[in-house]
C-alpha positions in Angstrom: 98.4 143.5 84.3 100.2 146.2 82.6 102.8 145.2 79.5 105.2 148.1 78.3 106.4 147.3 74.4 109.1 149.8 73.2 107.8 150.2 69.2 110.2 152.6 66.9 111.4 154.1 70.0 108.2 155.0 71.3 106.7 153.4 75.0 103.3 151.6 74.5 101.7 150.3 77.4 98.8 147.7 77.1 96.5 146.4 79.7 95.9 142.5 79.9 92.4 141.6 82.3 89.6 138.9 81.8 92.3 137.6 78.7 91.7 140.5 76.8 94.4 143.1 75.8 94.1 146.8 75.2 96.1 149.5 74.6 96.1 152.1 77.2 95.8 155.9 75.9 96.4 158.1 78.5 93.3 160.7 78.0 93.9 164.8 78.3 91.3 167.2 79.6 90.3 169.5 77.3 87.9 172.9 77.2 83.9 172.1 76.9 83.7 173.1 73.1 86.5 171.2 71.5 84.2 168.3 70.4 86.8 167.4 67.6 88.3 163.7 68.2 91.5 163.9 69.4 94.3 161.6 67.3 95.8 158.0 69.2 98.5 157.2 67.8 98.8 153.4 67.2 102.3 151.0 67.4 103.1 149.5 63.5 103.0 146.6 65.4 101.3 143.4 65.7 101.3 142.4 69.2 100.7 138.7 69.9 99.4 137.0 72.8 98.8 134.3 74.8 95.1 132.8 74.7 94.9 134.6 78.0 96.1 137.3 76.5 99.8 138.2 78.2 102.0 139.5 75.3 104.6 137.5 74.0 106.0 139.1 71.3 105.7 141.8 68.9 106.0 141.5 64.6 106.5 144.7 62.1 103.7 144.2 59.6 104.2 144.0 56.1 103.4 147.1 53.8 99.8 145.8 52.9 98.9 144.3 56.3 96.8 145.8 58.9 99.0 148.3 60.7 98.0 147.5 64.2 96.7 144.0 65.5 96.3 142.2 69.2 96.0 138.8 67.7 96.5 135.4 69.7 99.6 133.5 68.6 97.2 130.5 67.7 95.3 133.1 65.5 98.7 133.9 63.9 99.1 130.1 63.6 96.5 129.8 61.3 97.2 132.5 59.0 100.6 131.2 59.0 102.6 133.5 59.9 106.8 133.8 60.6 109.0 135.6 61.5 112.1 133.3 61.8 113.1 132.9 57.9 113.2 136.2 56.0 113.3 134.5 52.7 109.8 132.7 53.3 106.4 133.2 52.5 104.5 135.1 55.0 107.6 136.4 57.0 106.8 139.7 59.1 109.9 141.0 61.4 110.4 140.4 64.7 110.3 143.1 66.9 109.5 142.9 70.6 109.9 139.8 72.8 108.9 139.9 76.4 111.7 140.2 78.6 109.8 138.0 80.9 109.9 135.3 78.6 113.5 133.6 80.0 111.7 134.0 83.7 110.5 130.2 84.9 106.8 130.6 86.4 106.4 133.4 84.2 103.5 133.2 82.3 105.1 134.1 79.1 107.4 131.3 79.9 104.9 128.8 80.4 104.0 129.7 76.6 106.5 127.8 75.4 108.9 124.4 75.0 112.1 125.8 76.2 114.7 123.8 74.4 118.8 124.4 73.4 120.1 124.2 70.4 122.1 121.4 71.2 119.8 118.7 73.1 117.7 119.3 69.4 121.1 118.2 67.3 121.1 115.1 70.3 117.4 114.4 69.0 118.4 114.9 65.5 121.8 112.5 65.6 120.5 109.4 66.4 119.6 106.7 63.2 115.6 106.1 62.7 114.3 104.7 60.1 112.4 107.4 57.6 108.4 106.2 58.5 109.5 106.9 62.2 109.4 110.4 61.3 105.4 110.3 60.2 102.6 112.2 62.7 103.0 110.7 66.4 105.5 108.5 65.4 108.7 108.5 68.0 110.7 110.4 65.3 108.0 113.2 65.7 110.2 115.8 67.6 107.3 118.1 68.1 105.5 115.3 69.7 108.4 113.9 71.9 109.0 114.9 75.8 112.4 116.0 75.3 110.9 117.8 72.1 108.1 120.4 71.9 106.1 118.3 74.1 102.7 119.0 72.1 103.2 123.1 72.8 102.8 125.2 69.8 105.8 127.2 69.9 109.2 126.3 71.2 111.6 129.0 72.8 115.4 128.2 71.4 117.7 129.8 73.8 116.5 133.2 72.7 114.2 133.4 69.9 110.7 131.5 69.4 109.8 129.4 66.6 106.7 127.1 65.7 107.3 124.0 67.1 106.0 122.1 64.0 109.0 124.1 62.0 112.0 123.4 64.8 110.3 119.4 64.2 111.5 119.2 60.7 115.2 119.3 61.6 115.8 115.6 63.0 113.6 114.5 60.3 116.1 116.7 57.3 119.6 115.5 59.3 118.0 112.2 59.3 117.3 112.4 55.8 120.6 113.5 54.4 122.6 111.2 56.3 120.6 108.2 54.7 121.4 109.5 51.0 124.8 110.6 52.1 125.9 106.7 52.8 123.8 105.7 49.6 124.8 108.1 47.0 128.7 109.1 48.8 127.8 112.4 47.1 127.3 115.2 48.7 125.7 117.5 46.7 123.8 114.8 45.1 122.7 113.8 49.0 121.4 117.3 49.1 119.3 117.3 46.2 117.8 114.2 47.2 117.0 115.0 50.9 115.4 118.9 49.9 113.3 116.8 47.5 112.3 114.4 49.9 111.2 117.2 52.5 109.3 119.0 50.3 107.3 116.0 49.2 107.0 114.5 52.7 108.3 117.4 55.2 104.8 117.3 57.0 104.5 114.2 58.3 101.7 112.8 56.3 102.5 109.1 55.8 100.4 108.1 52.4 98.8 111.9 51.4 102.6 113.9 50.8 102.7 117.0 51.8 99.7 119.5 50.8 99.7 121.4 47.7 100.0 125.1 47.7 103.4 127.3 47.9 106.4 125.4 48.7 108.4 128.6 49.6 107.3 128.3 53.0 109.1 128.0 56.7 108.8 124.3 57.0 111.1 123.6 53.6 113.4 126.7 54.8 114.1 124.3 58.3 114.2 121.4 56.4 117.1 123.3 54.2 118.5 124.5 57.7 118.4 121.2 59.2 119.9 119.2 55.7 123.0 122.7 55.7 124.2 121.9 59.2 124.4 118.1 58.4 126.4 118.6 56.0 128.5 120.6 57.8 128.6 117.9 61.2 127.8 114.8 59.5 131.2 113.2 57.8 130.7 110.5 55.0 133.3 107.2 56.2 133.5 105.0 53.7 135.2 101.4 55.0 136.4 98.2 53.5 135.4 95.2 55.3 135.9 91.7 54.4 133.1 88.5 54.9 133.5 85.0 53.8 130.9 83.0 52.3 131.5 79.3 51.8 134.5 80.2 52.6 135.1 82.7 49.6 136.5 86.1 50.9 134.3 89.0 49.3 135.4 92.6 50.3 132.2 95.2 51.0 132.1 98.4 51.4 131.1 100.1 55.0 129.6 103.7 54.9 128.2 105.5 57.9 127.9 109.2 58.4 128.9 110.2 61.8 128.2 113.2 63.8 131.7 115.4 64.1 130.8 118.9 65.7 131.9 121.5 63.5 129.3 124.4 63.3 126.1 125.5 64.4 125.3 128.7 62.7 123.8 126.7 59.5 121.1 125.4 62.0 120.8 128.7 64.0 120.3 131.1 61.4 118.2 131.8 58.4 118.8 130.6 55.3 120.6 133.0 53.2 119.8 134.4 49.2 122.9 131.9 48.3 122.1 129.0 50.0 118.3 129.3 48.7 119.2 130.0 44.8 121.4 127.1 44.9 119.9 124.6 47.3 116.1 125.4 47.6 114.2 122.6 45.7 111.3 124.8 45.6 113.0 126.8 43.0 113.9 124.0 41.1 
């Protein structure tokens, strides 16, 4: 099977048999006695596969990476590796998708979850108690059917992610919500929920999250997630009145509903603004 990748404007084609790719070089002929090598010229490119090896998409490498890699996305995995959130640790451009990717029985569609933007935010909407959000739990998005389903990457609409980083957003929108109806403060709600993620964002239900840099892609999608909440998620604050003994007491009723407003806080990277002010890595 034969892949063309447009690179900088420039047609690559690579070869994919027995799960191994290659780059094709088309070869010239050349006189008898012209023994010296003649120059390939490489993609800047990482190209990343399937474990079969069909490319799925292509990243620009950083300026002290390798310049040129066929590496399997499960190999990328576990260097931890990005390209959806600029701002974060390890992030390397995206480049290149395969065109085939949106094409069902494809087998760079089979590579993925496909999932919308919107039947996450359903996921994400409805009330769970916090410790249903550990590993496996029913909270567990990444786990879920009608979340990643157990792949390792997740296809949302038109971009891939790591499924493990899409799963943090029920648990953040989750998570704000709760302190929003506690605190009735918004920015205070904030605060509280980016804290919360980046202690317990990974699901680990007695250990926290690991130690190591905190500027990574999980706490940017927990930020996403905890943005678009409170953009969509509406503090109501009611008065309600019980009677014990027979002695009227007056309480107060808060809920945080979902009221559509905006997406883009959940579709789109978090910016240099929203990270200086609301990123409580930097705190």
């Amino acid at each position: 099977m034969e892949t063309v990748i447009n690179i900088d404007g420039v047609a690559y084609t690579f070869v994919t048999q027995d799960e191994v790719t290659t780059l094709k070089v088309l070869t010239e002929t050349t006189e008898s006695k012209d023994t010296k090598p003649k120059k390939v010229d490489l993609p800047l490119a990482w190209i990343i596969t399937r474990k079969s090896g069909v490319p799925l998409f292509a990243l620009k490498p950083g300026k002290d990476d390798s310049p040129f890699r066929i590496i399997t996305a499960e190999k990328l995995y576990a260097e931890k590796g990005q390209w959806f959130e600029p701002l974060a640790r390890y992030y390397r451009e995206l480049v290149w998708i395969n065109p085939e990717t949106t094409q069902a029985g494809s087998e760079s569609h089979a590579a993925y979850k496909h999932v919308t933007w919107q039947e996450l935010i359903d996921f994400a909407i409805v009330d769970r108690f916090s410790f249903t959000f550990h590993s496996g739990m029913p909270g567990d998005w990444k786990f879920r059917a009608v979340g990643g389903a157990e792949f390792l990457m997740v296809f949302m609409e038109d971009k891939p992610y790591w499924t493990d980083g899409i799963g943090q957003v029920p648990f953040a929108v989750n998570t704000y919500r709760k302190y929003l109806r506690e605190t009735k403060q918004v920015e205070l709600a904030i605060k509280l929920a980016g804290e919360t993620g980046v202690t317990w964002g990974d699901g680990k239900a007695y250990t926290g999250a690991e130690r190591g840099p905190k500027d990574v892609y999980d706490n940017f999608i927990i930020l996403r997630g905890i943005l678009w909440a409170k953009e969509n998620c509406k503090l109501v604050v009611k008065k309600d009145t019980v009677y014990d003994k027979g002695i009227p007491h007056t309480i107060e009723l808060t809920d945080a509903p979902y009221v559509p407003v905006s997406n883009a806080k959940l579709i789109n990277p978090i910016s240099q603004g929203d990270m200086d002010q609301y990123g409580a890595w930097n705190k």
